[in-house]
Each structure stands twice: as C-alpha cells, then as structure tokens.
N, C-alpha and C positions, 0 to 999 in steps of 0.2 A: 689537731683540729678539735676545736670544743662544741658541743653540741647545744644547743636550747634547751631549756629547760620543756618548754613544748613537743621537744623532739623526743626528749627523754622518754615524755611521758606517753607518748607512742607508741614507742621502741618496746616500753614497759607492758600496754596494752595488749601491743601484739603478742610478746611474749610468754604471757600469763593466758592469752587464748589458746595458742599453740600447745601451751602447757596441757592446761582443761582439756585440748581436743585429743592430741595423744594419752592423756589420763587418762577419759571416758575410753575410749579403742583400747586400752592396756588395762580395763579393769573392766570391757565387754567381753573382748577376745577369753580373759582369764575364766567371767563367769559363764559363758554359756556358748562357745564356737564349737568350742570342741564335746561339748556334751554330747552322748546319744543315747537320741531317743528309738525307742523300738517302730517299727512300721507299722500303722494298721489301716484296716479296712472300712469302706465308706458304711459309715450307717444311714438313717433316715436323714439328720439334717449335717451337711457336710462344708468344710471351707478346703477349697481346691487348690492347688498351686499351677497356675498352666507358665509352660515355657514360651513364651513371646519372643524368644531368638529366632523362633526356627521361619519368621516373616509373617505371622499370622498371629489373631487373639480372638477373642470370645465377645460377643456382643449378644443380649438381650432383647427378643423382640417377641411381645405372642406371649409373654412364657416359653418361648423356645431359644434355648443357645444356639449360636451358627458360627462357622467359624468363618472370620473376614480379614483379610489384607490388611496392616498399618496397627496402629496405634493409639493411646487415650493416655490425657492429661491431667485425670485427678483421681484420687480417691472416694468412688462414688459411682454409681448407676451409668451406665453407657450411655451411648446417644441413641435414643429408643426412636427419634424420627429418622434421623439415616438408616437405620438397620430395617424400618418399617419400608421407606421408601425405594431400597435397595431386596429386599426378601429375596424374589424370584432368583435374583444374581449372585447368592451366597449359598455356599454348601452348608448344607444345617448338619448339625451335630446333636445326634439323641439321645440325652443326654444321660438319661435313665438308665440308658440300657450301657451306657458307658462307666456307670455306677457300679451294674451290677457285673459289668467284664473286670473290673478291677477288683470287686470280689472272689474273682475267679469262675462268672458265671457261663459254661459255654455255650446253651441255649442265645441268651443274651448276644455274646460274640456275634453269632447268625445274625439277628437284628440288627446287630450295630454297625456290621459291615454294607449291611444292604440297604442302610440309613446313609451307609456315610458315600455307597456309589450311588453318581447320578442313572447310571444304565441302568443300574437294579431297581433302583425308585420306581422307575417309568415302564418297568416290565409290567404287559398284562398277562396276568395269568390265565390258562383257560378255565372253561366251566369244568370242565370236568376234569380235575386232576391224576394222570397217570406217574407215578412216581417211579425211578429209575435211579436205584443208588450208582454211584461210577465202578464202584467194584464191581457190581452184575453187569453194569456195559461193557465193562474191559473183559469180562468173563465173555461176555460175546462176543465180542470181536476178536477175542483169543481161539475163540474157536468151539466153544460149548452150546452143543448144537440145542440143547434148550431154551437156554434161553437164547438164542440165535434166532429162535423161531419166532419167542415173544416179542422179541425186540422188532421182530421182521413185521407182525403182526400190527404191535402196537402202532407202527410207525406208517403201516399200510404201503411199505417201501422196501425191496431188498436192499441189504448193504453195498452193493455195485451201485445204486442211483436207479433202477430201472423194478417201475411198480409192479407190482403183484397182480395177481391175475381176477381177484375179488374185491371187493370195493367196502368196507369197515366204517360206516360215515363215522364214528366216535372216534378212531383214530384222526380219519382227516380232520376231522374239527377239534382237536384236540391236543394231536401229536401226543410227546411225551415231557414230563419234568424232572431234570435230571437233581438230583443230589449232591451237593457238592462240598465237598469239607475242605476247610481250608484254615491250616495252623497258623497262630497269631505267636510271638513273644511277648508277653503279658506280666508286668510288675503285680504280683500278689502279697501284701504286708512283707514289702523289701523283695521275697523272693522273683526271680524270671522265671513264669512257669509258660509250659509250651500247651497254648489252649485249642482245641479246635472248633472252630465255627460253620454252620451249614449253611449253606443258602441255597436258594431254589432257581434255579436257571429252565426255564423253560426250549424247547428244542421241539422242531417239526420241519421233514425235507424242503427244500426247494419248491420241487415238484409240484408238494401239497400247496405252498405258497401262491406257484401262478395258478393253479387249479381255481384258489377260491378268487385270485382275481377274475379268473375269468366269470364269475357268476355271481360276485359280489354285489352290483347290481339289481339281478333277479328279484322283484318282492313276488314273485309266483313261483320261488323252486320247489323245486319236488324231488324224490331219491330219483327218479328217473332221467331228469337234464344233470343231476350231478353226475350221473353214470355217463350220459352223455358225452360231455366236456371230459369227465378222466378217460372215456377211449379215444377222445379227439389227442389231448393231450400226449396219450401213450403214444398213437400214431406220430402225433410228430417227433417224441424222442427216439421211436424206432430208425425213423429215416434220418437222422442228426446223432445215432448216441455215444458223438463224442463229448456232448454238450451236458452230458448227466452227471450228478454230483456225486462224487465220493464219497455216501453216508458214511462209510466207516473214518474215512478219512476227519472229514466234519467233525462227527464225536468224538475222535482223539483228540484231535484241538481245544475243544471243549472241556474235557476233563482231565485234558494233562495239567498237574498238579504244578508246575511253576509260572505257565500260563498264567492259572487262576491264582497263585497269588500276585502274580504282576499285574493283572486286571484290575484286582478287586481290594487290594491291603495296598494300596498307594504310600511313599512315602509320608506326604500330612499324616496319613490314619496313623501308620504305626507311629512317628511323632508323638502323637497325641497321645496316646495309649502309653510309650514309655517315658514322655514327660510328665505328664501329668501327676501329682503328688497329693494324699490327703491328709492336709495338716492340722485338721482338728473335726471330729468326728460328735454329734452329738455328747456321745461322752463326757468331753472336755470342757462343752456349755454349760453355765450353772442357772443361769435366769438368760430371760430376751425381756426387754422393751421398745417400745419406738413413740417417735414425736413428730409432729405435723409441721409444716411449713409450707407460705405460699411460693410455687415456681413460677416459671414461664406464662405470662397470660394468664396470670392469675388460679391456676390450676394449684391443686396442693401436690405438694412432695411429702414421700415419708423414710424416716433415719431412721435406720434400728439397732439399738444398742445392745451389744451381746458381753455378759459377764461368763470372761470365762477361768477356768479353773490356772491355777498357779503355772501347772506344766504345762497347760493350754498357754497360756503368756509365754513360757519361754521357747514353746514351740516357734510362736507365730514372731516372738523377735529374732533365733536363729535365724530363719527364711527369708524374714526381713532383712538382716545384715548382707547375707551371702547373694540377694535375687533382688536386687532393689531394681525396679519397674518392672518386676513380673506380674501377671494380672492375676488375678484372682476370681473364684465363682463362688457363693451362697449359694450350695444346692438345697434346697430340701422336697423331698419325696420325688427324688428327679429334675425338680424345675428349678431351672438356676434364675434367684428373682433380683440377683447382683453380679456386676463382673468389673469391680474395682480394681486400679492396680495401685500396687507397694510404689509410693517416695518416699519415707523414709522408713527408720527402723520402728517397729508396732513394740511399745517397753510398757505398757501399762494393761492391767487385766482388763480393761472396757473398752472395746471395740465399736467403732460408730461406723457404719457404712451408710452411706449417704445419699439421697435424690430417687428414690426408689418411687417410681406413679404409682402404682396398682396398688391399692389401698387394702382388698380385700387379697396378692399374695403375703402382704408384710405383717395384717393379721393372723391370717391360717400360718406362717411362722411363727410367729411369736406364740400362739397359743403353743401348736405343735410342742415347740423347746422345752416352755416349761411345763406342757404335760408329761413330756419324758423325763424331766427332773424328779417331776411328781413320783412318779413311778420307780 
C-alpha cells in the first residue's frame, strides 16, 4: 500500500511531535522530578500549594480566604462576586493563623481551630471569665475534694444536678470556661509534629439555664426575684429529681479528649493542615511588580509579576509537573490576595498571577517583597 506524499508528511509531523513531547518529559523528569528540595517554613510573603482533591479549594473574598465546594478555571484571582455573594455560606479559613500552625505555632492551633468550627465561632463568652483547665475538672470529679468544692461553687451546682443551698449571682451569670487542649498532626519544614491547641468551651448547668429564662424578661430584677425564681426552681426539681442533670456526667462529655477532637479537628481541618505545602517563602522572591488592566465593567484589574530566585523556579515547576490543577494562595502577612490554580508546568523564573481587584492589597505586596529583598 503506498502512501501520499501528504500522508507522508503527517505521519512525519506527528512523529517529530511525539518525539519533542517525550523528549521534553525525558529531559524534565531527568532535570528536576526527582530533586529534593528541603521543607520550609511560611514567612511574611508566602506561595501555598492547597490539595483540591480532597472536594474543596480556596476562594478570596474581604481579604479573607474561605474554603468552598468545586473548582476554578484559570490562572488568576478567583471569582470574588460568588465568594462575596455566597460569604455567610462558606467556612472561612484563618488564614494567618494557619501560617503560623505550620510554623509550628500552638497558641495559633487555638485560633485556627475555633476559626475553622462554626459552633466555636458562635460561642458567647461570658462577662466574666472563670477558667477551668480539664485536668483540674477531672481532678474533681475524680474525687479531690478541693477543688470539688471550687468546682461545686463556681458552678453554683452540685455534681449530682441538685443546687446548693446559697445563691453566688457570678456564678449564675457566668458559669465556668473550660480549657481544652486538643492535639493536631501538623507538617513542620517536612516534619509531623504533634501540636496542641486550646480552645475555650464555655459550660454552665442546665438548671442555671432555665433559671435565667425564667427572668430573662425582668428589666426590674433585683438579687432578691433571682433568689426567688432559684427557690422556685429548687422546689420543682425537689419534687421531680429524676429530671436533674448529671453535672459530672455533662463535663466528662465535654472534656473527654476524643470527643473533642471528633467535634472540633474535622476531617477538612486536618486536610488542610496536612495538605497544604509552602512552595516558596519570601526568601525565594527576588523583585515584585504589577500592571494595570481594564476588567469587568470597566473596573481595573491588577497582575503581579514575581521574580523569583532560580530554586524558587525549579520549586514551583516540580509542583507544577506532579499537581497540575492544584490551586494555589499568594499569602502575604496572612491575607491571601490570590488563589490561582496550576494548568500547566510554571519553567520560567517570572511568575504573573493575574486579575487581582484590590489595588491597594497588590501595592502593600509588592512594596512589602521588595522591601524584604532590600533588607
């Protein structure tokens, strides 16, 4: 069978691309798959790797990253009206404090856990804070008749469910706030280290609970109707006290340690936490610029072009090869003011990240970079 001369030269075409394209992969793979590089730590201005497998990515809205359902189609600034219009419905992500748990911060941890639960957000704290670490709760209810009594005090409650015979209005209005620490697994420059985080869980009985409804109402109370209302109240749990709460019971719940990280370390969180990768750290920046352009409606957009250092390049094309449509964040000083993702492989030291509104975060960048160059 004889072919065309046209056919030939197809056949040719094709084959001279195939060439170039496993050439290029057999002289990527050679220069730089298998390199490694050492892990480090987020500084002031940071470029992030987030895992988008796990059903979720990063969107910009506020200056605040949040994390949201789905996916994005280019390289370049997210869709800042959906995320705007969408806020209340997205779990935000803080992102600062996410910075500095990856540094190994565990103060931070605290924060970022109770950033990242909606139940913790929405807790009001009282006015007057009585703090209860869980070791000294479990020491009371283990049986250490000191603090057994603080506890009993504070709470204006015995641990059976059934009040005390004095009436403490700082307690009632106040109850107690437990302390609660809870171990994360946390990537530090490559390492898994086991960090722990506090957070504040407010607690106050039942009891106390229907008491203030009962007089919640009142703009005329005085200590005297509260006293009232809590003998009324005693009275009825006397003749009912099947109906009394388990305070001891209650606060084990509370402070039992698998519990709270089943509550509060969700799988997203931990996700996040040991996906998340920082692929170039101010360090690796050498200069920032950016350039203006009209968007949408005539609004300006602005690109900012980042030169970075040679292993900064071959950082960012490793990542590329191996994570191609994974998104990316532009932190700097916490606020992530891009969350572009990887189409293809990033081979050239000048980085453009693209369609960025906020005119005055892509300034405070750019100066930022290279004042730390400066320096």
């Amino acid at each position: 069978m004889k072919l065309h001369k046209e056919h030939k030269i197809a056949i040719g075409f094709v084959a001279l691309a195939a060439a170039a394209y496993f050439g290029y992969n057999g002289y990527a793979a050679y220069t730089i798959d298998n390199v490694k590089f050492a892990p480090i730590k987020p500084g002031r201005v940071n470029i992030v790797g987030i895992d988008t497998s796990k059903g979720y990515r990063i969107i910009v809205a506020n200056q605040i990253a949040q994390l949201v359902q789905g996916g994005v189609d280019e390289f370049g600034a997210p869709d800042f009206t959906e995320a705007d219009s969408n806020s209340n419905q997205k779990r935000r992500v803080p992102l600062r404090e996410m910075m500095q748990v990856l540094q190994g911060d565990e103060v931070a941890l605290g924060k970022f856990i109770t950033g990242m639960s909606e139940q913790l957000r929405q807790i009001e704290m009282p006015t007057q804070e009585i703090y209860w670490t869980t070791d000294d709760v479990q020491k009371a209810l283990d049986g250490d008749e000191a603090l057994k009594k603080k506890l009993e005090s504070d709470l204006n409650m015995r641990l059976d469910g059934t009040p005390l015979d004095q009436i403490r209005m700082r307690s009632i209005q106040n109850g107690i706030v437990l302390k609660c620490r809870i171990p994360v697994e946390v990537p530090v420059e490559g390492e898994v280290r086991r960090l722990v985080g506090e957070v504040l869980i407010p607690y106050r009985p039942r009891f106390i609970e229907d008491l203030e409804k009962r007089y919640e109402q009142q703009f005329d109370l005085t200590a005297e109707k509260v006293k009232g209302y809590y003998l009324e109240l005693a009275g009825e749990l006397a003749a009912n006290p099947s109906t009394a709460e388990d305070i001891a019971r209650s606060l084990r719940t509370r402070i039992d340690q698998q519990a709270l990280q089943s509550r509060y370390t969700p799988k997203p969180l931990t996700d996040l936490l040991s996906t998340a990768r920082i692929l170039l750290n101010d360090s690796f920046i050498e200069k920032a610029s950016f350039s203006e352009q009209a968007g949408p409606e005539g609004k300006p957009i602005f690109d900012v072009q980042l030169d970075v250092t040679d292993e900064g390049r071959q950082r960012l094309w490793q990542f590329s090869r191996k994570q191609k449509g994974t998104q990316l964040l532009l932190v700097v000083d916490g606020i992530a003011i891009a969350a572009p993702r990887v189409r293809g492989e990033i081979t050239q030291p000048n980085v453009t990240i693209r369609q960025i509104p906020d005119r005055g975060l892509v300034e405070d960048a750019v100066e930022l970079i290279n004042s730390l160059r400066k320096n």
